[in-house]
ChimeraX commands (.cxc) that place a marker at each C-alpha (Angstrom):
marker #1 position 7.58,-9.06,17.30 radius 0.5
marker #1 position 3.84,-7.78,17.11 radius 0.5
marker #1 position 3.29,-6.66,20.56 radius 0.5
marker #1 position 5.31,-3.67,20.47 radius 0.5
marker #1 position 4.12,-2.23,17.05 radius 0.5
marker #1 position 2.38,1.22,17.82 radius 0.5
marker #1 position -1.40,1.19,16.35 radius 0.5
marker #1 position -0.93,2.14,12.72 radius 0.5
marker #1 position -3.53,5.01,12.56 radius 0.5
marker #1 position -1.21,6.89,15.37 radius 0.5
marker #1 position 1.48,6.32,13.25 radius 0.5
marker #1 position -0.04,8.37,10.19 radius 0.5
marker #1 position -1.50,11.23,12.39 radius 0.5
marker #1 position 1.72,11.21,14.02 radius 0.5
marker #1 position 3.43,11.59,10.54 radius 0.5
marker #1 position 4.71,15.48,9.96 radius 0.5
marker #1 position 6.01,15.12,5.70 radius 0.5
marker #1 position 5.75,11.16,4.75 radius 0.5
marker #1 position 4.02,8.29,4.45 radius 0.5
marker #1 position 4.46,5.48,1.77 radius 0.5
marker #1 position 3.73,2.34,1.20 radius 0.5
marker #1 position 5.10,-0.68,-0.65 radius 0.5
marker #1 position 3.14,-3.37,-1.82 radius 0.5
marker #1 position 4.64,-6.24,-3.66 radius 0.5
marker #1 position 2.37,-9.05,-3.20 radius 0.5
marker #1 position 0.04,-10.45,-6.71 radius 0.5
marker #1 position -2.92,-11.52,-4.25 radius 0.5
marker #1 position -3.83,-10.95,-0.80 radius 0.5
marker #1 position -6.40,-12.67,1.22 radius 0.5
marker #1 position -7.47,-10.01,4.09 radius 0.5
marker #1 position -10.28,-11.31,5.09 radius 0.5
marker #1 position -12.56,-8.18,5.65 radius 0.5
marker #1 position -11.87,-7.73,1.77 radius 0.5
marker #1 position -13.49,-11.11,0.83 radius 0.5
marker #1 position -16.89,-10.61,0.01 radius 0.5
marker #1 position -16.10,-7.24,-1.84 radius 0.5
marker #1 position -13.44,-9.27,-3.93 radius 0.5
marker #1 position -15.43,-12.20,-4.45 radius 0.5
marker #1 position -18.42,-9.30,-5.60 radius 0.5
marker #1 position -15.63,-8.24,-8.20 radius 0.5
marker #1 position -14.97,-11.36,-9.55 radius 0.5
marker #1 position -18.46,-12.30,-10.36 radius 0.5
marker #1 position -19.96,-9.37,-11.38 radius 0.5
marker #1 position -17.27,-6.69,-12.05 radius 0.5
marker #1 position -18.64,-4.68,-9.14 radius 0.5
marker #1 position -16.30,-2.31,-6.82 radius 0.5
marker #1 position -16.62,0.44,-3.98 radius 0.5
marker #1 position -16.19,3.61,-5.04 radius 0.5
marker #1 position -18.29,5.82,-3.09 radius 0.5
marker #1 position -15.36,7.03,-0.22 radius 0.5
marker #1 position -18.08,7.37,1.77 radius 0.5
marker #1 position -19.45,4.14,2.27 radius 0.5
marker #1 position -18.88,1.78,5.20 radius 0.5
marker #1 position -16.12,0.06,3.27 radius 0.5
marker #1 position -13.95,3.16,2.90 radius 0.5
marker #1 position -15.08,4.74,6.36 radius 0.5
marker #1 position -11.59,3.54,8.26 radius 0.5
marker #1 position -9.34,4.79,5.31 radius 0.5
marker #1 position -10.38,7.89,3.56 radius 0.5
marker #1 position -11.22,10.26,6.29 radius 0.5
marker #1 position -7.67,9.10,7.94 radius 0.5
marker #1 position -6.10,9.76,4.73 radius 0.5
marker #1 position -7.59,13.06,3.87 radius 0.5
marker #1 position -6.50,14.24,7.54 radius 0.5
marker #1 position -2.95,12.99,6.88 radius 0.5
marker #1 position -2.83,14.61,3.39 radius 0.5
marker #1 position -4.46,17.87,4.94 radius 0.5
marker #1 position -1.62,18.45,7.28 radius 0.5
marker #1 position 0.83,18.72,4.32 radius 0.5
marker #1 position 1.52,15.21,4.49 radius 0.5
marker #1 position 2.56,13.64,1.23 radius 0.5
marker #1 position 1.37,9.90,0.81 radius 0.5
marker #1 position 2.43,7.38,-2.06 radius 0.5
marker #1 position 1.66,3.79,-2.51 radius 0.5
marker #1 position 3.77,1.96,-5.03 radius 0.5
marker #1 position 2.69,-1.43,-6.44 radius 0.5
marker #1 position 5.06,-3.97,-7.57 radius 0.5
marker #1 position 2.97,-6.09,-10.10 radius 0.5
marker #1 position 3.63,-9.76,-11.87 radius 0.5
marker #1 position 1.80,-9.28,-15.49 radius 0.5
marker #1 position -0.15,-10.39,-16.43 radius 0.5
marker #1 position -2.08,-9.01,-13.53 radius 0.5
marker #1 position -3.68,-11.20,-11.24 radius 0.5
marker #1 position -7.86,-10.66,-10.77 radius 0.5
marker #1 position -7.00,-9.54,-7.40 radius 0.5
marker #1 position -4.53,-6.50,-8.79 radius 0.5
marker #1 position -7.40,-5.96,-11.34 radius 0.5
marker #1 position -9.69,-4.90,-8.27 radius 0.5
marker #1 position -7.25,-2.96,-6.24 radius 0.5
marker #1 position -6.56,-1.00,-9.71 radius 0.5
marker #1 position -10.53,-0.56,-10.28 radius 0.5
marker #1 position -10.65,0.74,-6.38 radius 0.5
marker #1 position -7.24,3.19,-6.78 radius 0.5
marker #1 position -9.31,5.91,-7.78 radius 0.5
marker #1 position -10.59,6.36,-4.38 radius 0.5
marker #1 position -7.58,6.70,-2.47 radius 0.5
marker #1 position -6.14,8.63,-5.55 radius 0.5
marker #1 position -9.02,10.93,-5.12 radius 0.5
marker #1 position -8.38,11.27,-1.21 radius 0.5
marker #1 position -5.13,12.85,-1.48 radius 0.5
marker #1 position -2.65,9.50,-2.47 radius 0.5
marker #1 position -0.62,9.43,-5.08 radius 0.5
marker #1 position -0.03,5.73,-6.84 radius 0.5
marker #1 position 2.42,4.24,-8.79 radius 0.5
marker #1 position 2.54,0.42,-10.66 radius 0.5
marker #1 position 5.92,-1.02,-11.24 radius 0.5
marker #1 position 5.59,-4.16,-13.62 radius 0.5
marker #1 position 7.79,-7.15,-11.85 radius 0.5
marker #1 position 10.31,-7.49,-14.51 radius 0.5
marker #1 position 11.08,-4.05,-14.51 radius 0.5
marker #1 position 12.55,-4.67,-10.76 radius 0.5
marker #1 position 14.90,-7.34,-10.42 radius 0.5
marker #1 position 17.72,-5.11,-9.84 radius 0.5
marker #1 position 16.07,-3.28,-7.01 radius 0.5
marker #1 position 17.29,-4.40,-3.46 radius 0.5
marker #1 position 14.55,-4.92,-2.31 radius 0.5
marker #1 position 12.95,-5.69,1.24 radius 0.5
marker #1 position 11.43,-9.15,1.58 radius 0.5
marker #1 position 7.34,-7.41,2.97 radius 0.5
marker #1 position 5.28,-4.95,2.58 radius 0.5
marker #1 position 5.67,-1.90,4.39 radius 0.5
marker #1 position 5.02,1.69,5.20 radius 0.5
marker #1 position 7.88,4.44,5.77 radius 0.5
marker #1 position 6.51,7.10,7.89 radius 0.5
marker #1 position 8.71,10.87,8.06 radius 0.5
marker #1 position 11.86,8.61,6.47 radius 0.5
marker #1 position 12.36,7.67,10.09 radius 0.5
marker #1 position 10.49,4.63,11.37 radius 0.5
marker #1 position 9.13,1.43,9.22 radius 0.5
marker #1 position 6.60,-1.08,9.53 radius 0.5
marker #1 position 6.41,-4.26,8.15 radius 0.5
marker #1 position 3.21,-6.18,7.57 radius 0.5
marker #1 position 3.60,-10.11,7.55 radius 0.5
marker #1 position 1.60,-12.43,5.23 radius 0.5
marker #1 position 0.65,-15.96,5.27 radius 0.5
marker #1 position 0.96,-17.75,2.23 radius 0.5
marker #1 position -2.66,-17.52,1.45 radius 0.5
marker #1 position -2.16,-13.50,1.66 radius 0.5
marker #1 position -4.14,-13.05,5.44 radius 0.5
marker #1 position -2.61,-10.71,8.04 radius 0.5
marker #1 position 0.20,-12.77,9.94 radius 0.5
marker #1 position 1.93,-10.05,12.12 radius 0.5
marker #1 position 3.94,-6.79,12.19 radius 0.5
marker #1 position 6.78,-5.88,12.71 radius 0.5
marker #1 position 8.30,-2.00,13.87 radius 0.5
marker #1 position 11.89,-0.94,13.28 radius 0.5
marker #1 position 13.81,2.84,13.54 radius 0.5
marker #1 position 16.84,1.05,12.69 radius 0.5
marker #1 position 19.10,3.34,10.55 radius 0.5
marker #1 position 20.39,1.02,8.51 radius 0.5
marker #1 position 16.68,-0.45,7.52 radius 0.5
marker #1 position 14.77,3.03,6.98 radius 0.5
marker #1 position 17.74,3.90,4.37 radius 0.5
marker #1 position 17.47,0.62,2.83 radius 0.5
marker #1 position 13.98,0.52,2.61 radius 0.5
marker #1 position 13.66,4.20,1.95 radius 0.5
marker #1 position 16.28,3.70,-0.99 radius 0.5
marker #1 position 14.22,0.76,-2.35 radius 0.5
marker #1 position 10.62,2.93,-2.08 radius 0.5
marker #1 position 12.38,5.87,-3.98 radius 0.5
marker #1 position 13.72,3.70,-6.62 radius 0.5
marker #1 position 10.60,1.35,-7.18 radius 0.5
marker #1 position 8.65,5.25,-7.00 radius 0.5
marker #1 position 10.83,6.78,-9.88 radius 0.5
marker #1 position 10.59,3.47,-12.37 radius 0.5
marker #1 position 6.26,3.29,-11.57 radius 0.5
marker #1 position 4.19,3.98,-14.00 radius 0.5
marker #1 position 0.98,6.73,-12.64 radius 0.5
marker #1 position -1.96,4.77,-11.72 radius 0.5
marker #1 position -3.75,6.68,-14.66 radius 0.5
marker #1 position -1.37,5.36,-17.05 radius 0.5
marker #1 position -0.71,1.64,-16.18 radius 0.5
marker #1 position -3.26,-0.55,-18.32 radius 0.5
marker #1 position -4.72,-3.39,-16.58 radius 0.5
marker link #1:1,2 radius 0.2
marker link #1:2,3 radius 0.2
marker link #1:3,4 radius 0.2
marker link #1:4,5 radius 0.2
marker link #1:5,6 radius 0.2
marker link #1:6,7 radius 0.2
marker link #1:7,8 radius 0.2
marker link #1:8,9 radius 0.2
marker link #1:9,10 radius 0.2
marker link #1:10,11 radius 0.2
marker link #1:11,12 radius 0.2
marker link #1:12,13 radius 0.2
marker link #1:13,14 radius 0.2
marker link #1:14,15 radius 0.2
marker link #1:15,16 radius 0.2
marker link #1:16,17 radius 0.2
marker link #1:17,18 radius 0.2
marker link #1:18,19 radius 0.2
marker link #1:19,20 radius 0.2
marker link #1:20,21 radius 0.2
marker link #1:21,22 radius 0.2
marker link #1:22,23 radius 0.2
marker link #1:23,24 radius 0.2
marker link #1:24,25 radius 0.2
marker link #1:25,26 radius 0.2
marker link #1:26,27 radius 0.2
marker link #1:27,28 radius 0.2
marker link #1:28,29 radius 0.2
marker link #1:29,30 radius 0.2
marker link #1:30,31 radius 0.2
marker link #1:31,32 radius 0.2
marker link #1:32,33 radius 0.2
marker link #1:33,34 radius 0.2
marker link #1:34,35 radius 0.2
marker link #1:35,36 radius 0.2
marker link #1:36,37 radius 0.2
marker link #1:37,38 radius 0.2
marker link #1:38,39 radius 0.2
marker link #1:39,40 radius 0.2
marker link #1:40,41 radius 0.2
marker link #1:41,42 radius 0.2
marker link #1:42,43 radius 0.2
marker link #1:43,44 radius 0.2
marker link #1:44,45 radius 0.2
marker link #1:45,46 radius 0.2
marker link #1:46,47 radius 0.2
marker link #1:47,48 radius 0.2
marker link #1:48,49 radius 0.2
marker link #1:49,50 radius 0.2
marker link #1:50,51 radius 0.2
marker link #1:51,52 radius 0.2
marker link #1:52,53 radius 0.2
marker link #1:53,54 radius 0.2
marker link #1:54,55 radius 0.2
marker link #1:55,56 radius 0.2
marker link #1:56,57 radius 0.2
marker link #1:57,58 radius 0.2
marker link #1:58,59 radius 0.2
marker link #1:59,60 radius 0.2
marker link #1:60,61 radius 0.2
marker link #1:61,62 radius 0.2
marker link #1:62,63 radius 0.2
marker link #1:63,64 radius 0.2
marker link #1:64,65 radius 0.2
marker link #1:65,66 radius 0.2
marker link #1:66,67 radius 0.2
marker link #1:67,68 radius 0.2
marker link #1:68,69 radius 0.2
marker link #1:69,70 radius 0.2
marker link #1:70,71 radius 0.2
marker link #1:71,72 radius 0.2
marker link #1:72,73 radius 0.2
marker link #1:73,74 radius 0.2
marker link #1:74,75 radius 0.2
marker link #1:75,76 radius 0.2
marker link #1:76,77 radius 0.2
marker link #1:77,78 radius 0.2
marker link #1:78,79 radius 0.2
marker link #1:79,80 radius 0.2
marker link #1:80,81 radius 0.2
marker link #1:81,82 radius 0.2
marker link #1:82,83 radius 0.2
marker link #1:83,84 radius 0.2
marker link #1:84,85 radius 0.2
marker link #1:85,86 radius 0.2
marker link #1:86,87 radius 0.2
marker link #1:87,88 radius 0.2
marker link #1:88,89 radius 0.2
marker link #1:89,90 radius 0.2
marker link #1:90,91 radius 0.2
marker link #1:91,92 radius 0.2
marker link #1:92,93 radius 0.2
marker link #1:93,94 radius 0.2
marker link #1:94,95 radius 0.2
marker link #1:95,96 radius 0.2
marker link #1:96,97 radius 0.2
marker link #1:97,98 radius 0.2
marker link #1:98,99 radius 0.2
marker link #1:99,100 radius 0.2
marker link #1:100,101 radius 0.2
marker link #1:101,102 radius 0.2
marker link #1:102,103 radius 0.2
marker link #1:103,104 radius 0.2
marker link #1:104,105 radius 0.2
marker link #1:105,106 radius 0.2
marker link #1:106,107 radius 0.2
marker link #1:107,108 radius 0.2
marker link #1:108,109 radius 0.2
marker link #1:109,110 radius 0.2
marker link #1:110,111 radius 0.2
marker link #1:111,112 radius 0.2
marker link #1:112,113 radius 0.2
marker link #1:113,114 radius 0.2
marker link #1:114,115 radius 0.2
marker link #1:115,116 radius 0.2
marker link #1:116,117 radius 0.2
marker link #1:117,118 radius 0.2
marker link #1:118,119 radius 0.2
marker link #1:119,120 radius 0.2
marker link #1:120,121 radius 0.2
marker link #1:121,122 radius 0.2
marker link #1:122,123 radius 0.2
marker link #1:123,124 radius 0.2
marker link #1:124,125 radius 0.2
marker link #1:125,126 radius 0.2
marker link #1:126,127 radius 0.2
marker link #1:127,128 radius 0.2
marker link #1:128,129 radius 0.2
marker link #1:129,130 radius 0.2
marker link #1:130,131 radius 0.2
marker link #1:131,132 radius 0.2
marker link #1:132,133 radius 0.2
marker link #1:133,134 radius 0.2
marker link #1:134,135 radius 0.2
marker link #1:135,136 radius 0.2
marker link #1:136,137 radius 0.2
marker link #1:137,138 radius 0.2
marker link #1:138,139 radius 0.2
marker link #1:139,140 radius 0.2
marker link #1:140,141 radius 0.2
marker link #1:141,142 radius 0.2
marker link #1:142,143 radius 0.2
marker link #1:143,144 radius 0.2
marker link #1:144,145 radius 0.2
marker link #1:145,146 radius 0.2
marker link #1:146,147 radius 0.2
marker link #1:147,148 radius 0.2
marker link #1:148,149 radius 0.2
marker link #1:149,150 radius 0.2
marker link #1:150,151 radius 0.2
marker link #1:151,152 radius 0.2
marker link #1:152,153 radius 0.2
marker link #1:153,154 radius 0.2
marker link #1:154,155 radius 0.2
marker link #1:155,156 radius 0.2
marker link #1:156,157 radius 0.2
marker link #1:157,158 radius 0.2
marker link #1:158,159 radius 0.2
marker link #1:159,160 radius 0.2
marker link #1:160,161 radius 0.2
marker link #1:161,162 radius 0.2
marker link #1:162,163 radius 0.2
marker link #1:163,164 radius 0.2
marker link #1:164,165 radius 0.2
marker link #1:165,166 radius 0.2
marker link #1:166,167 radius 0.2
marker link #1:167,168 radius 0.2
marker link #1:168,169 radius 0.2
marker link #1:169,170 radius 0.2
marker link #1:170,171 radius 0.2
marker link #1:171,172 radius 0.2
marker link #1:172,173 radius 0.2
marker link #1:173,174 radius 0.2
view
């Protein structure tokens, strides 16, 4: 189902209120992330300058998006302890925090009575959603675009819920 998913970036300059994003995975293997994560793990070191070449695809797309009045959350669903790998996304949050995102960490335990959808996703204008399919070893396997009704309430009900139970990214401890 990937070769009719629009590119994402038109999908966030198309956006006109919403964007968010749930994450639920403990590790992820992306492999443009690698060396940065490996860099981490070593030596403790992370990106924070949003204007280096490692930020250069994200940040200027998100400070357009939030700039038109659009309102963009990430919420993290998190086994704990946390993994190394949740460590460094946590260490590099401040960046997209200072951007224009908002972020929100939702210990594991505290959702097992959330319905929740079985990826990762973003929910653009509560209208159209797009999935993002991992392999096991956390490397992109595919995507997959939907404006069924019935799946942009459930996963917009799920987002909302996992949102209001999230702790701010200031205020979860890793």
């Amino acid at each position: 189902m990937t070769q009719n998913v629009p590119d994402f970036s038109a999908l966030l300059k198309g956006a006109r209120r919403s964007a968010v994003h749930l994450e639920m995975r403990d590790v992820y293997g992306v492999a443009d992330e690698a060396a940065a994560f490996e860099a981490f793990k070593r030596v403790g070191s992370v990106d924070l300058d949003p204007e280096s070449e490692g930020w250069a695809g994200w940040v200027p797309l998100v400070r357009e998006t939030v700039g038109r009045g659009v309102a963009m959350r990430r919420a993290r669903i998190v086994s704990e302890p946390v993994t190394d790998y949740i460590r460094w996304e946590h260490a590099l949050t401040a960046v997209n925090i200072a951007a224009g995102e908002k972020v929100r960490w939702l210990p594991r335990r505290l959702a097992s009575d959330i319905p929740l959808p079985g990826n990762d996703l973003w929910l653009i204008d509560d209208r159209l959603v797009l999935f993002h399919w991992f392999t096991g070893d956390g490397d992109w396997a595919g995507h997959e675009y939907t404006e069924d009704p019935a799946v942009v309430t459930m996963v917009s009900h799920a987002f909302e819920t996992v949102w209001k139970r999230g702790i701010p990214h200031d205020r979860y401890p890793v």
